[in-house]
C-alpha angles and dihedrals in degrees: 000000000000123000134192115278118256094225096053097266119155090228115085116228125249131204101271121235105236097225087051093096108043084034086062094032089054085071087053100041107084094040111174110249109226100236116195109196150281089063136149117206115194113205127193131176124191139191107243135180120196098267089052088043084051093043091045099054087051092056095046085057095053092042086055093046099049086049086054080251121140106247124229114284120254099283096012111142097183125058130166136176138173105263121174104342098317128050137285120225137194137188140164132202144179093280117004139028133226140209117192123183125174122188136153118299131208113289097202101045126035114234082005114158117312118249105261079234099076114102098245102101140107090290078064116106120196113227090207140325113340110251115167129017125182143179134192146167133215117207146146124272109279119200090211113079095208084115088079088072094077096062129054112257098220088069105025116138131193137191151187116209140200090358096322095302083141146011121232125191119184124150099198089242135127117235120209092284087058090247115140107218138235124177119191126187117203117223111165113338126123109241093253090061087040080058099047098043085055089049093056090045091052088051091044095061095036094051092040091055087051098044083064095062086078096063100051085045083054091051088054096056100037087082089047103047085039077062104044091043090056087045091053087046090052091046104053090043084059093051090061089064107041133087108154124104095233098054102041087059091054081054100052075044097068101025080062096045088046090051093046091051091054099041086058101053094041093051083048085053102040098085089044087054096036094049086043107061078042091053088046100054087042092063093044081054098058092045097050079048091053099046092220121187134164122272106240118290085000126111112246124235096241087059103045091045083045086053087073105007098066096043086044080048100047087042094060088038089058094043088046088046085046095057091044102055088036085056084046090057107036084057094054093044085052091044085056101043088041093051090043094051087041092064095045093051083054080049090054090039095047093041082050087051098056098054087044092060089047096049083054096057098050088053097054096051092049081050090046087054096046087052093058096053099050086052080056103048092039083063105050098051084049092055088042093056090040093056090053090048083050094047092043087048101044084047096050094058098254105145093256118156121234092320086222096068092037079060103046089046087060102048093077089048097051097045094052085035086060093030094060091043089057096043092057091044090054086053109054084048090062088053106051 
């Protein structure tokens, strides 16, 4: 419930969500740097895990502090600090982490020689496996096209932006620095859009790069779902011509080991694909928000990076489809051997069942004769006792008929006495 503000404002104070404030900071903590040429912007991208993110984030602090700079804060993932004369920046993402510096350029000679002062040096320590690296160069329009000379002419692109505002030339290829070039004439934009449009250009080669990783992971699995595809094959066609129990087991066997081999590596595959296609509409979204267009009898960036990135997009779509359709179809193959060794094994049981009865029966018959028997031999000891109670008793002057046929008038008596006995033992067994 609200309660008065401290301070005297008329609007009462809430419990604070704590991801309020870095959920409202995240809108503010990329801002474009308005950026007045000339200007050259190094760009680096590296591969990063989370211990080298974590790594990483303790150096840059060092590095600020030393510099007499403030770090970033505990979770931050942007940083940036002013840094020779431009300014230094830092992000990390889920995969990968950049470092971005601008400072002035040569105003006589395009990708002339970059100022000592920028932050790349041997102080510089890389996070991961260097990924992207960019160069560009930010000028005002000239009217002499001797600046096509520093890119190769096969692959040159260029581009007008938002509405030809300004003109932008890359060719997508490394120089001998391993940078890959951008150069970028401002027309008519306001150094905050100049910033902006060298922002999405930066994304655009970063994403598109990483957009790539899908289709070598791709390349890796085609031999082995090629090979899974032919051992599913093999397999059905054994399952036509097999009927033992045995066999049918080794089968499910293998069916299981060959599912567990495709589910792993699709699982291993699922986050490349996955960032991949992410990667991809990332950098169609920078394009649509840079209106980018080609220059007049030029090819346009957006039509030279689709030349290789839709067919690297559809490629990892078909091997994801292809390891779908071959688990589809190695769960219906096990359904069908399971449900088939399944029934034989009720064949077995039932087949168990039935020997079992007529063991039982057997049993009980043999039980029902030697039934019989005892009933038998009980009574003839029992006679037997009975006659020498009859003999002590006739010798000893009690008045006794002929003990013989005392006898032979007992022995009915005691046969159905110990039949029916048995016969109530018998039933209280059934019924427990």
């Amino acid at each position: 419930m609200g309660q008065g503000s401290e301070n005297g404002s008329p609007f009462p104070s809430f419990r604070t969500s704590p991801l309020r404030e870095r959920v409202l900071g995240e809108v503010h903590a990329r801002p474009f740097r308005p950026l007045a040429a000339p200007r050259t912007v190094i760009h680096y991208a590296f591969l990063t895990n989370s211990e080298e993110a974590a790594k990483d984030q303790a150096w840059l602090t060092e590095f600020c502090i030393s510099r007499g700079a403030n770090g970033p804060t505990d979770g931050a993932r942007h940083h940036t600090l002013p840094f020779g004369g431009g300014t230094l920046s830092w992000e990390q993402h889920a995969e990968f982490t950049t470092y971005t510096w601008d400072g002035m350029a040569n105003r006589e000679v395009i990708f002339g020689q970059v100022s000592a002062k920028h932050p790349f040096g041997a102080a510089f320590r890389a996070p991961g496996d260097l990924l992207v690296a960019v160069r560009l160069e930010l000028r005002e329009p000239q009217a002499q096209e001797d600046w096509r000379d520093h890119f190769d002419t096969s692959s040159l692109t260029i581009s007008d932006v938002y509405d030809g505002g300004a003109m932008v030339a890359t060719d997508f290829r490394q120089d001998g620095d391993g940078l890959t070039r951008f150069l970028m004439f401002n027309r008519s934009l306001s150094e905050v859009q100049s910033g902006a449009v060298v922002q999405r250009l930066l994304e655009v080669e970063t994403y598109r790069t990483l957009a790539m990783l899908g289709l070598f992971e791709a390349t890796r699995l085609q031999p082995e779902i090629r090979r899974f595809e032919i051992e599913l094959a093999e397999l059905t066609g054994q399952m036509k011509g097999t009927s033992a129990l045995g066999a049918n087991q080794d089968l499910l066997n293998n069916l299981s080991a060959l599912a567990a081999d495709l589910e792993a590596g699709a699982t291993a595959s699922t986050f490349r694909f996955g960032a991949s296609r992410a990667y991809d509409e990332i950098v169609k979204a920078r394009f649509a928000t840079l209106k980018e267009k080609a220059a007049t009898g030029e090819l346009s960036m957006a039509t030279f990076l689709s030349r290789r990135l839709a067919p690297a997009m559809r490629t990892c779509q078909a091997i994801e489809d292809r390891q779908a359709m071959l688990s589809r179809k190695l769960a219906r193959a096990t359904t069908l051997l399971r449900t088939r060794v399944d029934v034989e094994l009720e064949d077995q049981n039932r087949s168990l069942l039935q020997s079992m009865n007529r063991r039982a029966r057997l049993q009980l018959r043999l039980q029902q004769t030697v039934e019989g028997l005892s009933v038998a031999a009980v009574s003839y000891y029992v006679v037997g006792l009975f006659s020498y109670l009859a003999k002590a008793a006739k010798e000893s002057g009690l008045p006794m008929p002929n003990a013989s046929v005392t006898t032979g008038l007992a022995v009915p008596v005691v046969v159905l006495l110990i039949w029916w006995i048995v016969r109530r033992i018998r039933k209280q067994h059934g019924e427990h």
